[in-house]
C-alpha positions as CSV (number, residue, x, y, z in Angstrom):
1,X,192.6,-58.5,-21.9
2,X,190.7,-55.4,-22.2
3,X,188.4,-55.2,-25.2
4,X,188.2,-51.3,-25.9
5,X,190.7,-48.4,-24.5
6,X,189.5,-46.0,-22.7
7,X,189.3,-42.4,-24.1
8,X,193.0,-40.3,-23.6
9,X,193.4,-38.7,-20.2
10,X,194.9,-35.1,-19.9
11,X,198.6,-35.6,-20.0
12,X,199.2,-35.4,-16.0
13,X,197.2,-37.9,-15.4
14,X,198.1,-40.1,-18.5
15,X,201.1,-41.9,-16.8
16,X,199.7,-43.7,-13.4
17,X,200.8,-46.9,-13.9
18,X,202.5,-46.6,-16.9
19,X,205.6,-48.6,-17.3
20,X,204.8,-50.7,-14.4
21,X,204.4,-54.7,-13.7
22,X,203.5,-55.1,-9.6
23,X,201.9,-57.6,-7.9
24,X,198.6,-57.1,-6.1
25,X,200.3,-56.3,-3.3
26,X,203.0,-54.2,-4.3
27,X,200.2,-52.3,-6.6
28,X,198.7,-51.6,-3.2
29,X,201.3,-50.2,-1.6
30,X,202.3,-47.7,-4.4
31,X,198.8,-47.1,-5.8
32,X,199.1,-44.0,-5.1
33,X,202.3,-42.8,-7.0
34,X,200.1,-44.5,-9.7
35,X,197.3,-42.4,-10.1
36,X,175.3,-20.3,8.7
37,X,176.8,-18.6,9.0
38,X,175.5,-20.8,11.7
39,X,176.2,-20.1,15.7
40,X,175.2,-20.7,19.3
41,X,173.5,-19.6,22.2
42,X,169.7,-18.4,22.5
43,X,167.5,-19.3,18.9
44,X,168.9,-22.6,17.3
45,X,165.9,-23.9,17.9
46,X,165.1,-22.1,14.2
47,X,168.1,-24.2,12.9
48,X,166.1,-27.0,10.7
49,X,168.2,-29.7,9.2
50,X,167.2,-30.4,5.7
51,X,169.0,-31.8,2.3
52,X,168.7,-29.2,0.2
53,X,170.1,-26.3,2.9
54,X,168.9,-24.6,5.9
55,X,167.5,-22.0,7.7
56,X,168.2,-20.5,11.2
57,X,167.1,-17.9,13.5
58,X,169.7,-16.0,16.2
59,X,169.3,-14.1,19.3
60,X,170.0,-10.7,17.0
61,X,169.7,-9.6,13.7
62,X,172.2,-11.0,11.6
63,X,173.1,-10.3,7.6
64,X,173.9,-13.3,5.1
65,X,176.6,-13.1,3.6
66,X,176.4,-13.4,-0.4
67,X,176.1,-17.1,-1.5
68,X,175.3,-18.2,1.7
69,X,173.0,-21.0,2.5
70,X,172.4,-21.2,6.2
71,X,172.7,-17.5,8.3
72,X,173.5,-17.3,11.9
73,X,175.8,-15.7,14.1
74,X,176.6,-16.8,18.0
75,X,178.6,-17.3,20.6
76,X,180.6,-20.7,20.5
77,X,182.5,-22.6,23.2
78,X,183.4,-26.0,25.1
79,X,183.4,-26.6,28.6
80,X,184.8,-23.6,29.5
81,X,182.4,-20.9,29.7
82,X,182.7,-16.6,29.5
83,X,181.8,-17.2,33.5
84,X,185.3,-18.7,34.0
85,X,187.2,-15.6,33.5
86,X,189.0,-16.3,30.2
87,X,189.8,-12.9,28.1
88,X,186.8,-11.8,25.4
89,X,188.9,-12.5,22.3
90,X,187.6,-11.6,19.1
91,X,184.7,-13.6,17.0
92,X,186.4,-16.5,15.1
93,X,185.1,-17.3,11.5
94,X,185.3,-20.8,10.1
95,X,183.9,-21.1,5.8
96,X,182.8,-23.9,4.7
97,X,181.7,-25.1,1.3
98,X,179.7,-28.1,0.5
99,X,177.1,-29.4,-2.5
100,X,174.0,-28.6,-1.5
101,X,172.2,-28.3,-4.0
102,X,172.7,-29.7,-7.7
103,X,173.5,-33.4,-9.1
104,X,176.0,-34.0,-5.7
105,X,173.3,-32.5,-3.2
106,X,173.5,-36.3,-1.4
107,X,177.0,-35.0,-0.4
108,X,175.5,-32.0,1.2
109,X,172.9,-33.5,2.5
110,X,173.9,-33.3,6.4
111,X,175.5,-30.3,6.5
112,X,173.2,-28.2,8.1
113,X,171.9,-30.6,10.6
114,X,175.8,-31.1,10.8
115,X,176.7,-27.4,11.5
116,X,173.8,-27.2,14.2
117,X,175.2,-30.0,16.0
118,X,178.3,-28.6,16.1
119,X,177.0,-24.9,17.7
120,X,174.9,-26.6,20.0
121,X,177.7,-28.9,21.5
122,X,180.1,-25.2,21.7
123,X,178.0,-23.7,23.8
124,X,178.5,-20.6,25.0
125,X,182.0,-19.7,23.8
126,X,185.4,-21.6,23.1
127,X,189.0,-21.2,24.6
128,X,191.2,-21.7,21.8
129,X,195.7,-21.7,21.9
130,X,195.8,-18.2,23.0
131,X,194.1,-18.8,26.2
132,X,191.2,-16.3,25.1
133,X,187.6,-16.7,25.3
134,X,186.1,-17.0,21.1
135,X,182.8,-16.7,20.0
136,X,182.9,-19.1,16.4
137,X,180.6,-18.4,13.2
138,X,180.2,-20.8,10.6
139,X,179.6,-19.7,6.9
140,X,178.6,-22.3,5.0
141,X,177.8,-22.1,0.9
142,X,176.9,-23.9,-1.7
143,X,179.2,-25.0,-4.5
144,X,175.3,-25.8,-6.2
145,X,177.6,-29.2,-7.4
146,X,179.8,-26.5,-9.8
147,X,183.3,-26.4,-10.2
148,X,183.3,-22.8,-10.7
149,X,181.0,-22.0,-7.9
150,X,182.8,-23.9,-5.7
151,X,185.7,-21.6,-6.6
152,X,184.0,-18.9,-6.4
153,X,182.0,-19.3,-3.1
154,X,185.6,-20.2,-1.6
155,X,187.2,-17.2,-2.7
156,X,184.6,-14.8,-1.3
157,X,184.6,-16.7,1.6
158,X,188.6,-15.6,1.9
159,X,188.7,-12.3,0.6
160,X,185.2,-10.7,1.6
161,X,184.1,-13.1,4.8
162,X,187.8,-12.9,6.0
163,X,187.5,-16.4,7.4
164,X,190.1,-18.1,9.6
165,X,189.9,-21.3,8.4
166,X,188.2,-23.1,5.4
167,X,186.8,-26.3,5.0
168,X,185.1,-28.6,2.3
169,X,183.8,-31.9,1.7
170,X,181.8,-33.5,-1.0
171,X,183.6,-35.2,-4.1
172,X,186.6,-33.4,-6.3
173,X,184.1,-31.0,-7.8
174,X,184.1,-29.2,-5.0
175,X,187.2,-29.9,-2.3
176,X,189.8,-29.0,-5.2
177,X,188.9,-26.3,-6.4
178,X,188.0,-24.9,-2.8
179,X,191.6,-25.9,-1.7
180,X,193.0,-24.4,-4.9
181,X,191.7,-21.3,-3.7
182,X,193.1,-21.7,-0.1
183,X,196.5,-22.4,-1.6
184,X,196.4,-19.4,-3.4
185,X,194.8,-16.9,-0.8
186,X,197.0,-18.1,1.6
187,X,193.9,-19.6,3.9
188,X,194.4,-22.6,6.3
189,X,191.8,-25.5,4.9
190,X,190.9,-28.8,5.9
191,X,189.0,-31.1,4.2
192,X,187.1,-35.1,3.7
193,X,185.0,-36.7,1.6
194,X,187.4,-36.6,-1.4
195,X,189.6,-39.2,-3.3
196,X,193.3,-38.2,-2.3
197,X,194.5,-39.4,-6.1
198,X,192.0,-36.7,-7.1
199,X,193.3,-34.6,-5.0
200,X,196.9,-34.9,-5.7
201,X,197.0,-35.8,-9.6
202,X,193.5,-34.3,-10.4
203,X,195.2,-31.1,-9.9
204,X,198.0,-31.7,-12.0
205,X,200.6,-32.6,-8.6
206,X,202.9,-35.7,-7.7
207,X,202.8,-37.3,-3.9
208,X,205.8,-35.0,-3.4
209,X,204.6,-31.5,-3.8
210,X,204.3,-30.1,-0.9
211,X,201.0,-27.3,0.0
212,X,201.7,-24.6,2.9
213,X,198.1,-24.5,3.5
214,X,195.8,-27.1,2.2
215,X,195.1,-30.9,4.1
216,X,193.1,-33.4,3.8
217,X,191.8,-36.7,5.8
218,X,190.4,-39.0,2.6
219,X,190.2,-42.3,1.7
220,X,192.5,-43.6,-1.9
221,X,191.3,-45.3,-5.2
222,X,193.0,-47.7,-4.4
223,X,191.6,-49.1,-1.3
224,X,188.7,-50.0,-4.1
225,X,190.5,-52.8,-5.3
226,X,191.0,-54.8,-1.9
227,X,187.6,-54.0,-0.8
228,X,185.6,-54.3,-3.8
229,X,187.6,-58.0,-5.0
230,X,187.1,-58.6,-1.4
231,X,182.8,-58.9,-1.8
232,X,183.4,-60.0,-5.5
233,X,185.6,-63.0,-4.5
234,X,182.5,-64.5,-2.4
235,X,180.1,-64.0,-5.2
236,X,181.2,-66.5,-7.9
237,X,181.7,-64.2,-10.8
238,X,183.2,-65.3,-14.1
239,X,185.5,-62.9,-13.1
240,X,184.6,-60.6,-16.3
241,X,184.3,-56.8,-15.0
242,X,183.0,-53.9,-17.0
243,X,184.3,-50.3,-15.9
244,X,181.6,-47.2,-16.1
245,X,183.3,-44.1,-15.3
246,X,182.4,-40.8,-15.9
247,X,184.8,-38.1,-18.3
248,X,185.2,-35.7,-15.2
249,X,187.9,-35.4,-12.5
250,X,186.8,-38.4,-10.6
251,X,186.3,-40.9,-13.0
252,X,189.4,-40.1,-14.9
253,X,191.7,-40.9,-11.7
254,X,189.4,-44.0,-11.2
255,X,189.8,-44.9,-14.5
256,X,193.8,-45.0,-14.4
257,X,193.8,-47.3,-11.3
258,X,191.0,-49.9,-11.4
259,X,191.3,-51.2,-14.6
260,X,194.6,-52.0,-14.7
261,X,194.8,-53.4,-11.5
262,X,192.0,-55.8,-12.0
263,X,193.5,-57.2,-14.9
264,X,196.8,-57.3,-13.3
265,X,194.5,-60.0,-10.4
266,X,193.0,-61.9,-13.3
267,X,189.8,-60.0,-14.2
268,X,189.0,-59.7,-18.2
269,X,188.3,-56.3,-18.5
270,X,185.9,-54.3,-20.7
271,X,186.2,-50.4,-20.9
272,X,184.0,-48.9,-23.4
273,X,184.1,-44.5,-24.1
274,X,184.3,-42.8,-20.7
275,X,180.6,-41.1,-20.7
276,X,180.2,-37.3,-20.3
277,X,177.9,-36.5,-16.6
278,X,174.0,-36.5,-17.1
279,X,174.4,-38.1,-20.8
280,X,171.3,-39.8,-21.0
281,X,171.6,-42.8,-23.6
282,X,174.3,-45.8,-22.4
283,X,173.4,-48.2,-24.7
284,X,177.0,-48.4,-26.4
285,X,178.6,-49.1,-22.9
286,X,175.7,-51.7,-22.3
287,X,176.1,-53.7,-25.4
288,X,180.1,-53.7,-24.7
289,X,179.6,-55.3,-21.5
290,X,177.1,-57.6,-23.0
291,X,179.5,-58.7,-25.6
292,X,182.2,-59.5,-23.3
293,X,179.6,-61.4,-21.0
294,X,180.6,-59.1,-18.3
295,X,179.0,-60.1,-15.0
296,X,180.6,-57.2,-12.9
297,X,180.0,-53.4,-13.7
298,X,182.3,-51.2,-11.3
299,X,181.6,-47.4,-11.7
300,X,181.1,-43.9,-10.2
301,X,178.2,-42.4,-11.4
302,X,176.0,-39.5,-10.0
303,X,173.1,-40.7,-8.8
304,X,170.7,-39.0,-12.1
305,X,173.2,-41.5,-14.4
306,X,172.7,-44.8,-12.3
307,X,169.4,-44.5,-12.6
308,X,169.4,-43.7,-16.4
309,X,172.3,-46.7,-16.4
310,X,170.2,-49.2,-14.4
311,X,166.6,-48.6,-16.5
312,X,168.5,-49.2,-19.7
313,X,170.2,-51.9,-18.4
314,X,167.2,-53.6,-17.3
315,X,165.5,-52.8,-20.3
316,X,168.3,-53.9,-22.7
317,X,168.7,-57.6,-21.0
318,X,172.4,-56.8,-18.9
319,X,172.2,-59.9,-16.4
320,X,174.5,-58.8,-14.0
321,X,175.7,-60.5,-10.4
322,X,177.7,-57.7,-9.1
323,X,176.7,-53.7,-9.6
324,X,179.1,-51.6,-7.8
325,X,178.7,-47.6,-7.8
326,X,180.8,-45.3,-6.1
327,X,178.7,-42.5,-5.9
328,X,175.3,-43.1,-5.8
329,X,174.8,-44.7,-2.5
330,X,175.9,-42.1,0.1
331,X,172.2,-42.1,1.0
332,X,169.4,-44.8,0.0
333,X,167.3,-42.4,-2.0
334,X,168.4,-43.7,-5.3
335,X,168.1,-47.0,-4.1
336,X,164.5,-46.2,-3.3
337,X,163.6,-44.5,-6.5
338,X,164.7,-47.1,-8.2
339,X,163.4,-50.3,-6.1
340,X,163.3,-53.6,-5.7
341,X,166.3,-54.4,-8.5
342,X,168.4,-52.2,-6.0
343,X,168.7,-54.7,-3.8
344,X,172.0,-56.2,-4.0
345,X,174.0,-53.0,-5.7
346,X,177.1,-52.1,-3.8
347,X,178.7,-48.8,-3.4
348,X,182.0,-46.8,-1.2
349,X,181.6,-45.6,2.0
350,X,183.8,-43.3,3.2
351,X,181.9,-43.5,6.9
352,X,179.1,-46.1,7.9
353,X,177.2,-46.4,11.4
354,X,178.7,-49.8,12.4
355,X,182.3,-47.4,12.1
356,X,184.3,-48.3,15.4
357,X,184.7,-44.7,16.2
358,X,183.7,-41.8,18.4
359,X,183.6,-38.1,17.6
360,X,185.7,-35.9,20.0
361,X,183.8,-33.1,19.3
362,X,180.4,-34.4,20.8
363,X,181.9,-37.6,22.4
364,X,179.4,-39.2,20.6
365,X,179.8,-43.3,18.3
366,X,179.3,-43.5,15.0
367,X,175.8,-45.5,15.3
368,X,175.1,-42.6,18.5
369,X,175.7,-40.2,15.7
370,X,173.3,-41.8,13.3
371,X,170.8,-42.4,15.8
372,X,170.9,-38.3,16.3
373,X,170.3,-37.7,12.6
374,X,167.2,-40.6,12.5
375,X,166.1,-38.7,15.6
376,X,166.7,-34.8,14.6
377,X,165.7,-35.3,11.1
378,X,163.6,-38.0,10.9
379,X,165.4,-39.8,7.8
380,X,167.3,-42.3,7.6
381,X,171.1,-42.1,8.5
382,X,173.4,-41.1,5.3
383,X,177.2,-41.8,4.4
384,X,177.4,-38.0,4.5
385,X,177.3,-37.7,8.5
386,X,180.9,-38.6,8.0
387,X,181.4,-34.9,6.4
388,X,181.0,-33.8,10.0
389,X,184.8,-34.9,10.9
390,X,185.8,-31.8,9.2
391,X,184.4,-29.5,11.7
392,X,185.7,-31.5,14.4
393,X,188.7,-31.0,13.0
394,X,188.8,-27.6,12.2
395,X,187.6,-26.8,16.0
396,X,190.9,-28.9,17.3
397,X,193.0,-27.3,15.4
398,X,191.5,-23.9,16.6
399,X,192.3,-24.8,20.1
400,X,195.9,-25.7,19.1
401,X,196.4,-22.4,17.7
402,X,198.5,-20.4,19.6
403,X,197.9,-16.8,17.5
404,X,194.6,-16.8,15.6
405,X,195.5,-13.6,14.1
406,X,198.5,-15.3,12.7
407,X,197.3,-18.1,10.2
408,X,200.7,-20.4,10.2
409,X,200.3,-21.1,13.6
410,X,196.8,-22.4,12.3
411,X,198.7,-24.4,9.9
412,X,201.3,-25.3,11.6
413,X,198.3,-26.8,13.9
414,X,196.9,-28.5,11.6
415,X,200.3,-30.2,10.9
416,X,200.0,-31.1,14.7
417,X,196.7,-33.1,14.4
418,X,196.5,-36.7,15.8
419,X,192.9,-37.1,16.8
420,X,189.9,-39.6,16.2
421,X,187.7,-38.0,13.6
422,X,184.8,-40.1,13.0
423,X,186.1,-41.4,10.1
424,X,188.8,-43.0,11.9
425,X,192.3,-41.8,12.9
426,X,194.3,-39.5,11.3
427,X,198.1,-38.3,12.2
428,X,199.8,-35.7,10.5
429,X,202.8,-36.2,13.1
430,X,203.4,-39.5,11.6
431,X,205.9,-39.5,8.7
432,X,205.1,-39.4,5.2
433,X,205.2,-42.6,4.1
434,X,203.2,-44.0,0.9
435,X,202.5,-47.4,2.8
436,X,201.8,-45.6,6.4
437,X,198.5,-43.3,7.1
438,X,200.6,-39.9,6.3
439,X,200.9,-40.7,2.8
440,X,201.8,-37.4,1.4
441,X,203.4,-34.6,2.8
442,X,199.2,-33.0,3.1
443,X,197.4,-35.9,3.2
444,X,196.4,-39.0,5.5
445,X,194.8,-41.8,4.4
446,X,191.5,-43.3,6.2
447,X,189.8,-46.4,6.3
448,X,187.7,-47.5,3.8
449,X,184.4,-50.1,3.2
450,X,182.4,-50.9,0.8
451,X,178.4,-51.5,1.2
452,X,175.4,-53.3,-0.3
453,X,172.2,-52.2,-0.3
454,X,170.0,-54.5,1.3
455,X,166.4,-54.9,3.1
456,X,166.3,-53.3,6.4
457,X,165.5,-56.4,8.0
458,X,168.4,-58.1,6.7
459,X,170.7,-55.3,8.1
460,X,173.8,-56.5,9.9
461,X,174.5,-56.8,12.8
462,X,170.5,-55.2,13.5
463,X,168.0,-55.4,11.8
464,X,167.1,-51.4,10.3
465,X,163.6,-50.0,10.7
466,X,163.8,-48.4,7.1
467,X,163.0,-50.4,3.3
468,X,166.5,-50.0,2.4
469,X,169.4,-49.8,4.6
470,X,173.7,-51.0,3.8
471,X,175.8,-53.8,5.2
472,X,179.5,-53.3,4.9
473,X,181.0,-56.1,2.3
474,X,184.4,-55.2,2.3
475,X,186.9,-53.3,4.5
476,X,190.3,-52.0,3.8
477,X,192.5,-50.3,7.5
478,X,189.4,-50.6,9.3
479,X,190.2,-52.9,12.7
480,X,187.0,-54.1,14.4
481,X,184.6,-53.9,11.6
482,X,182.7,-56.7,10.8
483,X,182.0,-57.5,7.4
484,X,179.0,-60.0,6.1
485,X,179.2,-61.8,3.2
486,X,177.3,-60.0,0.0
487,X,174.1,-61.5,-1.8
488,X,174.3,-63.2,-4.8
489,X,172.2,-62.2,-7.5
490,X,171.0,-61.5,-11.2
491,X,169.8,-58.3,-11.8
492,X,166.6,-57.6,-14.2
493,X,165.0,-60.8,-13.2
């Protein structure tokens, strides 16, 4: 049973599973009606990759546009070049907005080393659908991890940068309100890194409304329950979980899916007051899972409130064998900061090295990719490399295109995509179907895994060179990966 109620949800949002009785397996299949401007050509060589944002130099003078973080402006291409006699068409603008700075800076991490990448494999200029020759610019901003920022940067990014195309990654606090703004502006916008039941119901929508303008490629809530019971089932738990979720966009959708459907596979479940981000005291949600003898704590936490979470757990005597954090881990940094009583914590991942997939843009694997980051950056490879599948994307669907200057044929482009992103494989030709991969009419569904954080040399199926590094421990539409069985462990000890 669960010992406390969760705090009410708005009212949209109040009626997931409501009225329901399913089976694991049906819950599965109907979760989810439940709940810089940066360039090419002579100067990227100035272009440094860095978490926190970036800074680039161009072959001429260029002007920043307000907000932005990264300023460039270049020719972009493919294989085709000006030399092979293509028409000059006119420069192509893509925006993007991403946190790179702020509480979710992990999720921004890569975008500028992302955004170089991706003007040094265009080259020299790009033939898109109308057979013309296009130089591309990249805008990219900073939603600084702000709800309105992100609005705000989008907006400007549509009304003053008169972009072509907008794109977004990095948790609900900035994709929706970025796509909110697309919708309304009438921009074409693709997007990752984003739950789609935050998507959908987080803006107050059904998996039948319909957008002209806004997609997105992103992985549900409700993979979490196959692939986190997956790694708990090998543990050896008591089977009593504890749910930490945050009162914000995110942890209110998690909160109206996982707890329910763990009870519904047998769990006891404890679900003290949903906590308000960066609250600094957690000792009433830690004495409720002590109570209950909970030996599971599922969350989503920023990475500030794990480690305020995990000190006071520690300190207050919470011997847990499974921590699982859906956040926090799209990097080791917190993992690091907080040290050896990491080891063992598990977290999503929404893209992973070890991914059986290749990027069309730069024809390069998901470990090839990583092995670029290490190389380029010199830090360790990050979840957030995946964030890079959205300007694949947004390039493909350029070159489908048939009339930039007319933005539903970019739409109706996007509509068109069946491609390998990184993250896997998405089709927007297939139909909508809830238990296929075009789930809603504006969304496909991706694989998903979840990690552990582990000692680099017991990284699977290599050994990793850094203190830290993540083994996949469960996996949910994601043929080919191999999954190790997680550690077993009490934490604090």
């Amino acid at each position: 049973m669960i010992d406390k109620p969760h705090q009410p949800k708005d009212e949209d949002q109040s009626s997931v599973l409501e009225g329901k009785s399913v089976s694991r397996r049906e819950f599965l299949k109907i979760a989810g009606i439940a709940g810089a401007t940066v360039g090419v050509g002579a100067g990227l060589g100035g272009l440094v990759a860095a978490c926190g944002g970036t800074t680039t130099t161009t072959a001429a003078p260029t002007t920043a546009a307000p907000g932005s973080t990264t300023t460039s402006t270049a020719a972009a291409g493919s294989t085709t070049t000006a030399s092979a006699g293509p028409v000059q068409g006119r420069e192509v603008k893509i925006g993007a907005v991403s946190p790179v700075t702020g509480a979710l800076a992990a999720f921004g991490g890569t975008e500028a080393w992302s955004a170089k990448l991706t003007a040094e494999t265009l080259g020299a200029g790009i033939v898109l659908g109308d057979g013309q020759l296009h130089k591309i610019t990249i805008i990219t901003k900073d939603s600084q991890s702000d709800t309105n920022r992100a609005a705000q940067v989008a907006g400007d990014l549509i009304s003053n940068d008169k972009v072509d195309m907008l794109v977004s990654s990095g948790t609900p606090d900035t994709v929706n309100p970025a796509a909110d703004q697309a919708e309304a502006l009438g921009c074409p916008f693709v997007s990752c890194f984003n739950p789609w039941q935050a998507f959908i119901f987080g803006r107050g929508a059904t998996v039948t409304t319909e957008y002209k303008w806004i997609y997105g490629f992103y992985f549900g809530v409700d993979q979490e329950v196959v692939t986190e019971s997956m790694a708990y089932d090998k543990l050896g738990t008591n089977k009593s979980i504890g749910f930490l979720f945050a009162n914000d966009t995110d942890g209110n959708v998690w909160a109206q899916i996982l707890p329910p459907a763990f009870e519904k596979m047998g769990y006891k479940v404890t679900f003290p007051q949903q906590y308000q981000p960066m609250t600094e005291d957690f000792s009433s949600q830690i004495s409720a899972f002590k109570k209950a003898g909970v030996e599971i704590v599922s969350s989503t936490p920023i990475p500030p409130d794990l480690s305020n979470f995990w000190k006071q757990s520690v300190q207050q005597g919470l011997n847990l064998k499974a921590m699982f954090t859906g956040k926090a881990f799209v990097n080791t940094t917190v993992a690091d900061a907080i040290g050896p009583t990491a080891e063992g914590m598990m977290g999503s991942s929404a893209f992973h090295r070890n991914f059986p997939y290749k990027d069309e843009l730069t024809g390069l694997t998901a470990t090839e990719l990583c092995d670029r980051y290490e190389k380029d950056t010199g830090l360790e490879w990050a979840q957030t490399i995946g964030t890079h599948a959205k300007f694949t994307w947004a390039i493909d669907v350029l070159k489908r295109a048939k009339n930039i200057d007319d933005k539903q044929t970019i739409a109706d482009a996007i509509r068109a995509t069946k491609m390998q992103l990184i993250t896997g494989n998405v089709d927007f030709t297939a139909p909508v179907d809830m238990a296929g991969v075009h789930i809603t009419p504006n969304v496909c569904k991706q694989g998903w895994a979840n990690t552990q954080i582990v000692k680099g040399a017991n990284t699977k199926p290599n050994p990793s060179k850094w203190g830290f590094d993540q083994n996949i421990v469960g996996a949910d539409s994601l043929p080919g990966v191999e999954v190790v069985d997680p550690i077993a462990l009490t934490y604090g000890k």
